[in-house]
Phi, psi and omega in degrees: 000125146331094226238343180290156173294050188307073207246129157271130193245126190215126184039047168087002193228129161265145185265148201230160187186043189280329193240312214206180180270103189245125172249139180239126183314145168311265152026307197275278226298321185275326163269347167277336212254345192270309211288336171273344163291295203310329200279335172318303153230082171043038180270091172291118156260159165306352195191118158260114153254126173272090181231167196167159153276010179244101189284337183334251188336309192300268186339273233282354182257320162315312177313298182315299203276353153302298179312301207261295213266002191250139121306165186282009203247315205295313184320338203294315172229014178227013182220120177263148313109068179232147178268131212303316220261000155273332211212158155267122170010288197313303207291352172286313202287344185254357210225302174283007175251358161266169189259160168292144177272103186047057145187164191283349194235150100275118212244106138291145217208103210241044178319156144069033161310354186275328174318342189274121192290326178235161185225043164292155205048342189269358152302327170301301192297295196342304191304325199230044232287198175280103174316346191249011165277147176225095185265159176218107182245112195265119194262134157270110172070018161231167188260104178275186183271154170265024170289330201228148222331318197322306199276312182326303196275062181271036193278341209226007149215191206236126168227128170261162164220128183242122194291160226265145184267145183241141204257146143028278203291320210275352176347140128301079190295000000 
């Protein structure tokens, strides 16, 4: 089996191709592909926020800073993994205000954030947030607005937004 890749820049769209024609904005492929170099080398922001109607991208950079950025000895106490629809905001924002335990780092992980009924207070930590926390907060299939304080205060994270991938059928006319 054949494992290349086929990717093409055509108008504002890479065509992605292993099985089949998938286009992904240029834009998504190219800010996805600078945020896994920078983690690569171990170039942290304090706070990723991820949002989008396209989950491809939001996962594979969750996936990574789950994967990647922790030893497996570190993990133990330093890396938590909660889903908005269990909890309120505050315990994330009390959790990400802590220091790491025998490592330089500590990684929160926020699946499924579109879920959180209010983001009261998380504009505040944005502003101040802990250099050595690494929050990820993942919004799925939502967009956030860019009106607001969240998406505004980028001087301290990093926001992706992934744009929706159109299948063959599915062009843009």
């Amino acid at each position: 089996m054949d494992t290349r890749v086929l990717t093409l820049k055509i108008k504002g769209y890479s065509f992605y191709s292993p099985n089949n024609i998938v286009l992904v904005p240029a834009d998504n492929q190219q800010a996805y592909a600078k945020i896994i170099s920078d983690l690569k080398s171990r170039k942290f922001y304090p706070v990723y926020i991820l949002h989008g109607e396209e989950p491809y991208f939001i996962d594979e950079i969750t996936d990574y800073i789950e994967k990647h950025v922790l030893t497996d000895a570190e993990k133990a106490f330093n890396q938590s993994i909660f889903y908005a629809k269990d909890l309120e905001i505050g315990s994330v924002i009390e959790a990400a205000k802590r220091y790491p335990m025998m490592a330089n780092h500590q990684v929160i992980i926020v699946k499924e954030a579109q879920g959180f009924k209010k983001l009261d207070g998380l504009d505040h930590y944005i502003e101040n947030p802990v250099p050595s926390t690494i929050l990820v907060l993942s919004f799925k299939g939502k967009k956030l607005d860019g009106r607001s304080k969240l998406a505004k205060s980028g001087k301290y994270h990093h926001c992706f937004e992934s744009k929706k991938l159109y299948e063959d059928s599915e062009l843009p006319r």
